[in-house]
NUKEFI-837098 format. One record per residue (C-alpha): x, y, z. Coordinates in steps of 0.2 Angstrom, whole numbers, padded with zeros to 4 digits, always signed. Layout:
N
XYZ...
END
This chain:
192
+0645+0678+0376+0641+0682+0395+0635+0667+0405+0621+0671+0417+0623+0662+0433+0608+0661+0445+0611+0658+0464+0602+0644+0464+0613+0633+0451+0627+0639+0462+0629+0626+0475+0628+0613+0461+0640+0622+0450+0653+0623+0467+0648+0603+0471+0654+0598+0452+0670+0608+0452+0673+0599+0471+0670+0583+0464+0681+0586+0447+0696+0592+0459+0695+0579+0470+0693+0566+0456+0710+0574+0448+0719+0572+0463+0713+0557+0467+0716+0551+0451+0736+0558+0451+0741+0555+0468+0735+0541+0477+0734+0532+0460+0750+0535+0456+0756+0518+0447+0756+0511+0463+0738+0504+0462+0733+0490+0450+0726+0496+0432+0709+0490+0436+0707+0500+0450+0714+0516+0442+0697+0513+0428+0684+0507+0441+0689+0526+0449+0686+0536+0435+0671+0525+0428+0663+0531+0446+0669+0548+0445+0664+0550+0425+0648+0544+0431+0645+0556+0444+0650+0569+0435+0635+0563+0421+0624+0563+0436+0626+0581+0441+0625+0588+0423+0610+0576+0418+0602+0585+0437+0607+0603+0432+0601+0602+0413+0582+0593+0416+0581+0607+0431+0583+0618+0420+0570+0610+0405+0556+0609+0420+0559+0627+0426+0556+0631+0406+0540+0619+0404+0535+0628+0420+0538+0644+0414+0528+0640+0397+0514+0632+0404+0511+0648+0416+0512+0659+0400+0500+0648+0391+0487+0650+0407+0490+0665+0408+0484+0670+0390+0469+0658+0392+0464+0668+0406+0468+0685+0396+0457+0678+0380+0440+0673+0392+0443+0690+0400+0442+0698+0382+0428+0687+0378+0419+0691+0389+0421+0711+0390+0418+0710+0373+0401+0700+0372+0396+0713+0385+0401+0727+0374+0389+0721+0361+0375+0716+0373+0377+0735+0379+0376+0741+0362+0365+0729+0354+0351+0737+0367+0351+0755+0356+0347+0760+0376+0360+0764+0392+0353+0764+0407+0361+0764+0425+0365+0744+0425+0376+0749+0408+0387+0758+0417+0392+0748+0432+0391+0734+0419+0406+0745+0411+0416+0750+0429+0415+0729+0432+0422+0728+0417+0435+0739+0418+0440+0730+0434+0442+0714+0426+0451+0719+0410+0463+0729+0424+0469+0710+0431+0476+0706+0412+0476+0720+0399+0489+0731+0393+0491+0750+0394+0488+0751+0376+0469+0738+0380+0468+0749+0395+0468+0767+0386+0457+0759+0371+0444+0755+0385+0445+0772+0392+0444+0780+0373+0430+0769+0372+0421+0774+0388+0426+0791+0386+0413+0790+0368+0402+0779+0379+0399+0791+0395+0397+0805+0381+0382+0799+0373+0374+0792+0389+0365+0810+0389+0354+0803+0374+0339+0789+0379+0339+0781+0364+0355+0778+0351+0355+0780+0335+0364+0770+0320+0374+0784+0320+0378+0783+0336+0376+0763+0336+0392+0764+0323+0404+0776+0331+0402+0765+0347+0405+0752+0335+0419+0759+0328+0427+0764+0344+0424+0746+0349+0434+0738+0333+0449+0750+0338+0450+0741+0358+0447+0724+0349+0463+0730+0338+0473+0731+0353+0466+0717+0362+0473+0706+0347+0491+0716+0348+0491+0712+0365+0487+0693+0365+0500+0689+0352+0513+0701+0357+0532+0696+0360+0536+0711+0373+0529+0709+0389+0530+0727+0398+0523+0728+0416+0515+0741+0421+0520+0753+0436+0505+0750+0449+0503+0770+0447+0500+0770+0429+0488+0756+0430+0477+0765+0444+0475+0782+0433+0471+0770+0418+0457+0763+0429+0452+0776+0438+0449+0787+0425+0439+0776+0416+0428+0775+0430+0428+0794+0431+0422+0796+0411+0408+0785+0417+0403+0794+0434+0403+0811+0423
END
């Protein structure tokens, strides 16, 4: 078992071993039998419950610094599942139209922004997939229920990985270059 010690616990940690040797010798040599009983057990009384004290400090920092950490998380994924919301009622209202105009496709690159703030590289390269069959039939006027199901299709693969990515265990950040040609090229496909 290796015990992870952060600097921060470190001056506590030094304090409680201070006051454990300077309790032990307190307790052997000024109170050597030469002090009455009574005063030998109010001493340690005092130093058991300093010693309570620091642990009870270094255990509910710890529990805060948890719920802290928790309650970021839980934001955090609130903030991920509106975002997804949200690019996916736009992705319907985009298809639902069976017409792309100009406005759908900076629709799509302010999407991509958002999504850029909270996806993974997996949601990331969906949307991009996605984009990539999206910019392609932007040739056509009018779509077709052929056309109207492949988007559909390619839009149930993204909401695939939006749902790994909302219940996933594995956090993985992203290098800022990797993110930046997952962007980017997704703005590309829709300039082209």
């Amino acid at each position: 078992m290796i015990i992870d010690i952060k600097f921060s616990r470190l001056p506590a940690l030094i304090l409680m071993a201070i006051v454990l040797t300077l309790g032990y010798l307190v307790l052997r040599i000024i109170f050597n039998g030469s002090s009455p009983n009574i005063t030998f057990e109010l001493f340690a009384a005092i130093l058991g419950f300093t010693l309570t004290a620091l642990v009870t400090f270094l255990l509910l920092n710890k529990q805060t610094e948890a719920e802290l950490k928790k309650e970021e998380s839980v934001l955090f994924l609130n903030l991920k599942m509106s975002v997804y919301q949200e690019l996916l009622q736009q992705l319907q209202d985009v298809i639902t139209k069976k017409k792309i105009n100009k406005e759908d496709i900076i629709e799509l690159r302010l999407l991509n922004q958002r999504i850029s703030f909270v996806a993974s590289a997996e949601v990331l390269q969906a949307f991009n997939d996605f984009v990539k069959f999206f910019a392609h039939q932007t040739t056509k006027e009018n779509l077709d229920e052929t056309i109207i199901d492949s988007l559909l299709d390619e839009m149930s693969k993204l909401t695939v990985y939006i749902r790994r990515d909302l219940f996933q265990a594995d956090k993985k950040e992203l290098k800022v270059s990797e993110l930046r040609r997952l962007i980017l090229s997704s703005n590309d496909l829709l300039d082209s």
